[in-house]
C-alpha positions as a Markdown table, in Angstrom:
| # | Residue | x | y | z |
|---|---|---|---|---|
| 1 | Unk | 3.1 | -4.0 | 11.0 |
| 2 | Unk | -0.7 | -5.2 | 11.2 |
| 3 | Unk | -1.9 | -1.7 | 11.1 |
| 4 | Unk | -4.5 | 0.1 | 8.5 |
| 5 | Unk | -4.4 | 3.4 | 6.8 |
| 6 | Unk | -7.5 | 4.2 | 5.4 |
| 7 | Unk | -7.4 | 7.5 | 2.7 |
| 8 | Unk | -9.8 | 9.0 | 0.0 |
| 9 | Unk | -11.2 | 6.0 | -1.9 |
| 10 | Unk | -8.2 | 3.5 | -0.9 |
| 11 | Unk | -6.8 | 1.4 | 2.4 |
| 12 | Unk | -3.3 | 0.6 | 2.9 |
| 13 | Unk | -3.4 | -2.9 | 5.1 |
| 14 | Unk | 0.4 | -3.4 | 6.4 |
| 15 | Unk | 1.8 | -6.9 | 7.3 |
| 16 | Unk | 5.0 | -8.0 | 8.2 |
| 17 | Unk | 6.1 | -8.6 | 3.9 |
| 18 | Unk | 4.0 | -6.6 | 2.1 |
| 19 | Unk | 1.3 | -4.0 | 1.9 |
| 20 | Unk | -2.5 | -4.9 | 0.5 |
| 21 | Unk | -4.0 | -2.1 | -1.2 |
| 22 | Unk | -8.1 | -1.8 | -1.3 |
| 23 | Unk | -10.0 | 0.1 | -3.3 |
| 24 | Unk | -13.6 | 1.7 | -2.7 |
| 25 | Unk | -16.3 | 0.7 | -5.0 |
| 26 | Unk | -17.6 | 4.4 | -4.5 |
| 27 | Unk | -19.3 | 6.6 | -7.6 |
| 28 | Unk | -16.5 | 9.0 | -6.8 |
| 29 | Unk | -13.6 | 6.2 | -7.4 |
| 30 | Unk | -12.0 | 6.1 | -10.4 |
| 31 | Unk | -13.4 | 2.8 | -12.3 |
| 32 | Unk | -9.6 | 1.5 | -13.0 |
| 33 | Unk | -9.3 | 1.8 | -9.2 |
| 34 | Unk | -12.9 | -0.1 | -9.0 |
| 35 | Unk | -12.0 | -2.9 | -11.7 |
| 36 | Unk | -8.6 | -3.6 | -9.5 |
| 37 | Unk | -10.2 | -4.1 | -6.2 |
| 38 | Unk | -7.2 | -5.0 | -4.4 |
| 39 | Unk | -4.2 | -5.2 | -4.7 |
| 40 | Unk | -1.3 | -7.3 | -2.7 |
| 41 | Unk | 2.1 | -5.3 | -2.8 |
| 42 | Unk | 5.4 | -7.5 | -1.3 |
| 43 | Unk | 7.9 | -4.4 | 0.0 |
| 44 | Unk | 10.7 | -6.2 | -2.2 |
| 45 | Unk | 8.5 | -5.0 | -5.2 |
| 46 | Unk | 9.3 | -1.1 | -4.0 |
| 47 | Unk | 12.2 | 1.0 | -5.2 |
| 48 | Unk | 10.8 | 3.6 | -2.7 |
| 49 | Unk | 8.0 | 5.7 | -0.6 |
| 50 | Unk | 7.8 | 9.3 | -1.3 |
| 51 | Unk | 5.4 | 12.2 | 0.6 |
| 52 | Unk | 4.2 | 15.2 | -0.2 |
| 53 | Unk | 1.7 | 17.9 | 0.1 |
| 54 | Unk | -1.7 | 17.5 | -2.1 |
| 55 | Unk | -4.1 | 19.6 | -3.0 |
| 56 | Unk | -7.0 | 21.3 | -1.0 |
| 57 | Unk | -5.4 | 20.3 | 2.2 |
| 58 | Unk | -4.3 | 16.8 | 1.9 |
| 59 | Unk | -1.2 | 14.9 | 2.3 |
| 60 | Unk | 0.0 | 12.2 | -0.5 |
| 61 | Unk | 1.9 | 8.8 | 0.7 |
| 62 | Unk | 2.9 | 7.1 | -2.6 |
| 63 | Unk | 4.7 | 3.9 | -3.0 |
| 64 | Unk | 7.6 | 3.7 | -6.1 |
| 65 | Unk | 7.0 | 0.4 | -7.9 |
| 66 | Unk | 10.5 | -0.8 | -9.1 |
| 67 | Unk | 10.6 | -1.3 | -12.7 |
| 68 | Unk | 9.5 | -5.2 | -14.0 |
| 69 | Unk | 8.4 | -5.8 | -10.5 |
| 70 | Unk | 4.2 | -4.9 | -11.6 |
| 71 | Unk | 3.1 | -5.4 | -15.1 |
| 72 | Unk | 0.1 | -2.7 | -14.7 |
| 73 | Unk | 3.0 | -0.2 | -13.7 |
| 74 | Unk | 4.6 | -1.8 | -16.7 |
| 75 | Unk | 2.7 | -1.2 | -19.1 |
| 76 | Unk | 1.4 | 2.4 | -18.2 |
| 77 | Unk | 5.0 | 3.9 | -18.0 |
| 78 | Unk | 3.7 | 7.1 | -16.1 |
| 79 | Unk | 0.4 | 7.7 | -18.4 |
| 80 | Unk | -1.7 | 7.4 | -16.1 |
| 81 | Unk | -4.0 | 10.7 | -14.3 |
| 82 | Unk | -2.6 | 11.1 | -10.3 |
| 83 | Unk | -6.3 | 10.4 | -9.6 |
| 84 | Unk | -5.7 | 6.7 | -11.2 |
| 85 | Unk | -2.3 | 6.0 | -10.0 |
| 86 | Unk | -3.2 | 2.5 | -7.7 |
| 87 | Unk | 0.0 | 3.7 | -5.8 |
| 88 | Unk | -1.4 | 6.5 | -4.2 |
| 89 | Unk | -3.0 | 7.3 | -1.1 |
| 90 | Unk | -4.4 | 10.7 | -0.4 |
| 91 | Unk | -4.7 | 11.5 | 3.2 |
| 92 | Unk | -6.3 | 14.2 | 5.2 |
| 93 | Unk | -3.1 | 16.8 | 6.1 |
| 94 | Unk | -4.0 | 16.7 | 9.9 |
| 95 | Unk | -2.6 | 12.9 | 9.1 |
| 96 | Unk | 0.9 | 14.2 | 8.4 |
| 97 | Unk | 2.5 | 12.2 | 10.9 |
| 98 | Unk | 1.4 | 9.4 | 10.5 |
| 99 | Unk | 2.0 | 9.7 | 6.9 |
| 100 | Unk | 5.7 | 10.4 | 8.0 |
| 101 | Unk | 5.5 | 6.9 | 10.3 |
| 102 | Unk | 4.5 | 4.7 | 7.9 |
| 103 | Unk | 6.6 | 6.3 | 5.2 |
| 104 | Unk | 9.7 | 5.8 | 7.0 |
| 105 | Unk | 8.2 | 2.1 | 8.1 |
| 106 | Unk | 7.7 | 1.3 | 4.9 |
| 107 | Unk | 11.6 | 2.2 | 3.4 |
| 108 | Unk | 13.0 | 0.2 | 6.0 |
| 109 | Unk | 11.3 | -2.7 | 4.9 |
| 110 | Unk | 12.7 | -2.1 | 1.2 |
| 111 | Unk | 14.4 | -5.2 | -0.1 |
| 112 | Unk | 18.2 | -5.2 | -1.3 |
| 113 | Unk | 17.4 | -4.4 | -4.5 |
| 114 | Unk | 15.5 | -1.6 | -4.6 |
| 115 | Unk | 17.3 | 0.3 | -6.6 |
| 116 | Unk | 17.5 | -1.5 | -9.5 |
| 117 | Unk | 15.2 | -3.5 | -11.7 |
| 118 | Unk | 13.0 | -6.3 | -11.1 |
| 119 | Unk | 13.8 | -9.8 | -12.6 |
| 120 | Unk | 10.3 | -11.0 | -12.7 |
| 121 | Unk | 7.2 | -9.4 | -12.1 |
| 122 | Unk | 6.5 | -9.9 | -7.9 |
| 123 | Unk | 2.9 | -8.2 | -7.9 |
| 124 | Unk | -0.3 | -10.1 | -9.6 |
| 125 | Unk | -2.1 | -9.0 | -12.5 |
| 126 | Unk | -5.8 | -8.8 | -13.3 |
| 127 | Unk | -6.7 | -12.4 | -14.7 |
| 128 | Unk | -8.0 | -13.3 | -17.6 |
| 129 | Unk | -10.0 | -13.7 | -19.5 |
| 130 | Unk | -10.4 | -10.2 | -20.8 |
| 131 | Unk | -11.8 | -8.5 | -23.3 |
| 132 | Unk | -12.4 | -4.6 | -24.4 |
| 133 | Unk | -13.8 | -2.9 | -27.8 |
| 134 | Unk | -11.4 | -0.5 | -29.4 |
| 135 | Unk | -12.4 | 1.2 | -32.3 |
| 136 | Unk | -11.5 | -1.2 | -35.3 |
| 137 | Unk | -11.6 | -4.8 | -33.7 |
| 138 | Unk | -13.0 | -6.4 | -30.6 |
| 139 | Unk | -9.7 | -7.6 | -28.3 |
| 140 | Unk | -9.7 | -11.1 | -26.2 |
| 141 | Unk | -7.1 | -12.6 | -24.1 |
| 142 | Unk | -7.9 | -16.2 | -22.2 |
| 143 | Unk | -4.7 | -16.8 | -21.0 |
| 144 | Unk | -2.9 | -18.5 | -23.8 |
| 145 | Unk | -3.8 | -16.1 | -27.2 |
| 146 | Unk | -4.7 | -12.6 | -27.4 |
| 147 | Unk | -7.5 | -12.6 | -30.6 |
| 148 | Unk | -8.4 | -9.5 | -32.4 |
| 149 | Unk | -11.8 | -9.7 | -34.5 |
| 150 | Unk | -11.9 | -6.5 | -37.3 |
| 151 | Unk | -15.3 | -4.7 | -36.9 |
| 152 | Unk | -16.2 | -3.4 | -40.2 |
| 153 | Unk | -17.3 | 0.1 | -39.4 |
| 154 | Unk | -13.5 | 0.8 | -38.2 |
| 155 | Unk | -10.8 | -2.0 | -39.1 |
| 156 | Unk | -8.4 | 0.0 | -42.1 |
| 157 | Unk | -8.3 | -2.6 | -45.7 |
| 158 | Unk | -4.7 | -3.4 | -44.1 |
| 159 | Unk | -6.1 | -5.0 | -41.3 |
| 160 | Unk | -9.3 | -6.7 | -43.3 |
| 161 | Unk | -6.7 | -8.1 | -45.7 |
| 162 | Unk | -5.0 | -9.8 | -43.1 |
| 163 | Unk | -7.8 | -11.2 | -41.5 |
| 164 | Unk | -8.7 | -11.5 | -38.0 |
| 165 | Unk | -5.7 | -12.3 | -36.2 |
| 166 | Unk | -5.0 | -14.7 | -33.2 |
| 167 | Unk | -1.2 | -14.7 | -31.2 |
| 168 | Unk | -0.1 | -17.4 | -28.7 |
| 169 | Unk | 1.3 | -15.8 | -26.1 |
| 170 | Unk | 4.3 | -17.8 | -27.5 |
| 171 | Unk | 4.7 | -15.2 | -30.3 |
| 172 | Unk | 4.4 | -12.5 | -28.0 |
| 173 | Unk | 7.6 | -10.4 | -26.7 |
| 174 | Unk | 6.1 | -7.0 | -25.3 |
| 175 | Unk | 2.8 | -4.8 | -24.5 |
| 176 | Unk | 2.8 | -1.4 | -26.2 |
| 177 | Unk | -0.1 | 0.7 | -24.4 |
| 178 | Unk | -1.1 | 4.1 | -25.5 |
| 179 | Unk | -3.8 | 5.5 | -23.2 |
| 180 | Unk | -6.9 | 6.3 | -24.3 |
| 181 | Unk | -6.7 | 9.6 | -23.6 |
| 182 | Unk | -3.8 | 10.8 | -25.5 |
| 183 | Unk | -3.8 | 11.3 | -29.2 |
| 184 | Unk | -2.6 | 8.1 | -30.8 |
| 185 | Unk | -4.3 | 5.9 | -27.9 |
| 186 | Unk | -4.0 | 2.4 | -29.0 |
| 187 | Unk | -2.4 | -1.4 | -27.8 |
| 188 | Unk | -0.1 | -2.8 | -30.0 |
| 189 | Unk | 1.5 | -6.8 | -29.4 |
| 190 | Unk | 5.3 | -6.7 | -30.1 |
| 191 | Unk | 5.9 | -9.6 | -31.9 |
| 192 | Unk | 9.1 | -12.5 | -32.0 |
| 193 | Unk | 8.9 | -13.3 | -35.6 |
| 194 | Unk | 7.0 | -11.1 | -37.3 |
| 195 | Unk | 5.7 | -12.1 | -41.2 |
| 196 | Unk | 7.9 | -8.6 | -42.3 |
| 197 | Unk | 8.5 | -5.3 | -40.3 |
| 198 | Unk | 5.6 | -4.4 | -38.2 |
| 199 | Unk | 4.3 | -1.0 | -39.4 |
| 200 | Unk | 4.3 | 2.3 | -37.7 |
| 201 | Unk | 0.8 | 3.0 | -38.0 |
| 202 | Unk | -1.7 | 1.0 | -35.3 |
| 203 | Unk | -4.1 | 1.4 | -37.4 |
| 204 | Unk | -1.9 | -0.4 | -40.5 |
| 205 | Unk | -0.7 | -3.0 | -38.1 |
| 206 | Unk | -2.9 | -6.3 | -37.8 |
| 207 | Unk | -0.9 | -7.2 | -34.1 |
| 208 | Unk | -2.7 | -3.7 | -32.7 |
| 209 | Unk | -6.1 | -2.3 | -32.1 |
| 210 | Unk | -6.2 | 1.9 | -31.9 |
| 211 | Unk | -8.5 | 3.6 | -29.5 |
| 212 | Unk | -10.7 | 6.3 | -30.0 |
| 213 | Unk | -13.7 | 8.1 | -28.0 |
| 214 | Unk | -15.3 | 5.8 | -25.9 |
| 215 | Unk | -13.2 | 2.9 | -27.2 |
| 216 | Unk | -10.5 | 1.2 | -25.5 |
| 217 | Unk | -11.1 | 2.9 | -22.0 |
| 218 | Unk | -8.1 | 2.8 | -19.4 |
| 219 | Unk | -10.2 | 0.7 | -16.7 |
| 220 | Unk | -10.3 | -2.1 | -19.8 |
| 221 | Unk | -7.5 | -1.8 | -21.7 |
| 222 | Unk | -4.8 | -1.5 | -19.0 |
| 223 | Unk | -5.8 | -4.2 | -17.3 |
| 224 | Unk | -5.8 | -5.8 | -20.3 |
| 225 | Unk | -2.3 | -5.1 | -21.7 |
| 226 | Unk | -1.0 | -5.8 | -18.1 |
| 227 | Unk | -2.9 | -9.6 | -18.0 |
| 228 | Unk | -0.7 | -10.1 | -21.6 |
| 229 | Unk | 1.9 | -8.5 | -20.2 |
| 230 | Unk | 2.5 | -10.5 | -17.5 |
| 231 | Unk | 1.9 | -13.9 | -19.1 |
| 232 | Unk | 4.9 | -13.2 | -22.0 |
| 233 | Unk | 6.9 | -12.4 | -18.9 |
| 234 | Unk | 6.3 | -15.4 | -17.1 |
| 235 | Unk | 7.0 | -17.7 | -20.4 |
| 236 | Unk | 10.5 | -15.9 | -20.3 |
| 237 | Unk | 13.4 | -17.6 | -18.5 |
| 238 | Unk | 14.0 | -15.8 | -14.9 |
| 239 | Unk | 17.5 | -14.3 | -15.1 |
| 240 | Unk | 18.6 | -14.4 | -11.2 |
| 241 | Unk | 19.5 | -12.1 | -8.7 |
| 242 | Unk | 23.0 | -12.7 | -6.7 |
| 243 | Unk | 22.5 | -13.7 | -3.7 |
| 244 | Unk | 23.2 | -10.7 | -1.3 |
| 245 | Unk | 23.5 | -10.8 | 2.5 |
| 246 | Unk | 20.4 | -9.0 | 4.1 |
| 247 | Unk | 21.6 | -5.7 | 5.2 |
| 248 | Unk | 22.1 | -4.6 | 8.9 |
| 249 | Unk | 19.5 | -2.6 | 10.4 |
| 250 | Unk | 21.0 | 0.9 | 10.5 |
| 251 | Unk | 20.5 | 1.7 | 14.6 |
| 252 | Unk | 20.5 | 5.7 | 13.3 |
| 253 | Unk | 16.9 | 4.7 | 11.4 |
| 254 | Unk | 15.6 | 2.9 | 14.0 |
| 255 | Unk | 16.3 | 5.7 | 16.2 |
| 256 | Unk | 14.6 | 8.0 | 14.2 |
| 257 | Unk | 11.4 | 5.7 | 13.3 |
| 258 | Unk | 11.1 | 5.5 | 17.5 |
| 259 | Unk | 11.0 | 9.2 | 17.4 |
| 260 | Unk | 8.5 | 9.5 | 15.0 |
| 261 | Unk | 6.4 | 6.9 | 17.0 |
| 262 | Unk | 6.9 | 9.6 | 20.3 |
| 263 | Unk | 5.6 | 12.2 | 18.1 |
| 264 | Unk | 2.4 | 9.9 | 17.3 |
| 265 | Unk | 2.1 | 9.2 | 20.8 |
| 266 | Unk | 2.3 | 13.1 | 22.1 |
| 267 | Unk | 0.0 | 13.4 | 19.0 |
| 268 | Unk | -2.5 | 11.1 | 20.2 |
| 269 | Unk | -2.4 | 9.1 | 17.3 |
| 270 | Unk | -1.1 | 6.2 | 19.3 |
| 271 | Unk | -2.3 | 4.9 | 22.5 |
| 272 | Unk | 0.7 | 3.6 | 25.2 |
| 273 | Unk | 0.1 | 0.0 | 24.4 |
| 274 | Unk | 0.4 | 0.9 | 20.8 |
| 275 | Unk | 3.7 | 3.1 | 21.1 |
| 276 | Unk | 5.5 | 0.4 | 23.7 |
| 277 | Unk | 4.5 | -2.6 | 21.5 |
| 278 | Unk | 5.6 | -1.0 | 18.3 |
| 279 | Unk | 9.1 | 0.4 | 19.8 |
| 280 | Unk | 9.6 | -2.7 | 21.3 |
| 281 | Unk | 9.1 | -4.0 | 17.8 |
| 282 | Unk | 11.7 | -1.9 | 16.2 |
| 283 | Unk | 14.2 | -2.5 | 19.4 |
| 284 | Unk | 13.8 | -6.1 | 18.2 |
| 285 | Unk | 15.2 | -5.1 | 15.1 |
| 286 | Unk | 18.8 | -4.3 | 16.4 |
């Protein structure tokens, strides 16, 4: 599409496969926002684009990550704040249409399998290395081993008794992240051959680290978790996809995207190079 859609705090760049999401580095950003930057988003990575009314007269364009398809979405299974969610751009509600354009722009540049499950993760995450202090052990991760070293002050006997611990990412199956900012908070490595049942408690388990007030904090541990995360994932064998004939423009979408783009035109919001270049675009399609 080559266009840009800038919000509160964060840009949506279009282009022809995919959708690169920026990030202000203002005070009023949230710092997980800040520590992503960017964030390069392929359309075959969406299960859908939603829109809705926000608050204090706003509109809210959010893209649906499909499941597997980002480790960061991964790994934070819906705990994140709506103020945090790198999906979400909050418009002014005098932008409504063009919310609506590049909402419907976006779904019909949905790959064939957006409805189910990704096979392999298809948007990058943070690189390492990475570290963060939780409350009873400093976490590292440089690629190849996540290390936890036991601070004294916090570490239970359990985890002193066992040492301080080092995993390949080899020995690694999953990512369990418990934000910060619930009750519980903590990150926990799921292991493949574990020396006996791992135990309930993070705070019992040596392959965990537990949060705690002003320890493990979501713009360093979710990143984190995510980095790991995506590196067990790529040591797994890719399971693929059938291969599945790209599906036929519907003429009846296209016909209503071209409305939309009159409505941005009577609007304003488009000039008449703009609208005849972009429904010439989407004529093309057919």
């Amino acid at each position: 599409m080559g266009d840009v859609l800038a919000g509160f705090h964060t840009v949506w760049e279009f282009d022809t496969d995919s959708v690169l999401i920026r990030f202000e580095r203002g005070i009023r950003t949230p710092k997980l926002l800040q520590v992503l930057g960017e964030r390069r988003v392929p359309y075959e990575a969406l299960a859908a684009v939603e829109q809705a009314p926000g608050k204090h007269g706003t509109v809210v364009l959010r893209a649906v990550p499909r499941p597997g398809a980002d480790p960061l979405a991964d790994v934070a299974d819906g705990q994140l704040k709506e103020g945090c969610d790198p999906y979400r751009l909050v418009l002014p509600a005098e932008r409504e249409l063009l919310a609506e354009y590049y909402a419907e722009e976006m779904r019909g540049r949905l790959g064939p399998y957006a409805a189910e499950p990704a096979e392999r993760h298809l948007v990058a995450a943070p690189e390492p290395p990475l570290s963060f202090k939780a409350y009873d052990g400093k976490a590292s991760f440089d690629g190849t081993a996540v290390s936890f070293r036991w601070f004294w002050t916090g570490a239970s006997s359990a985890k002193w008794k066992a040492g301080d611990r080092r995993f390949e990412v080899s020995e690694i199956t999953g990512v369990e992240w418990r934000s910060p900012d619930t009750p519980g908070g903590h990150l926990r490595l799921v292991l493949r051959a574990p020396d006996g049942p791992q135990p309930d408690q993070a705070d019992q388990d040596p392959a965990a680290v537990v949060f705690g007030r002003g320890y493990g904090l979501v713009h360093e541990s979710l990143p984190f978790a995510a980095a790991v995360l995506a590196a067990v994932r790529a040591k797994a064998p890719a399971v693929p996809q059938g291969a599945v004939p790209a599906a036929r423009p519907d003429p009846g979408g296209i016909a209503e995207r071209i409305r939309h783009l009159g409505e941005l035109h009577e609007a304003g919001l488009l000039t008449d190079a703009e609208f005849s270049t972009k429904k010439a675009q989407l004529l093309a399609e057919l």
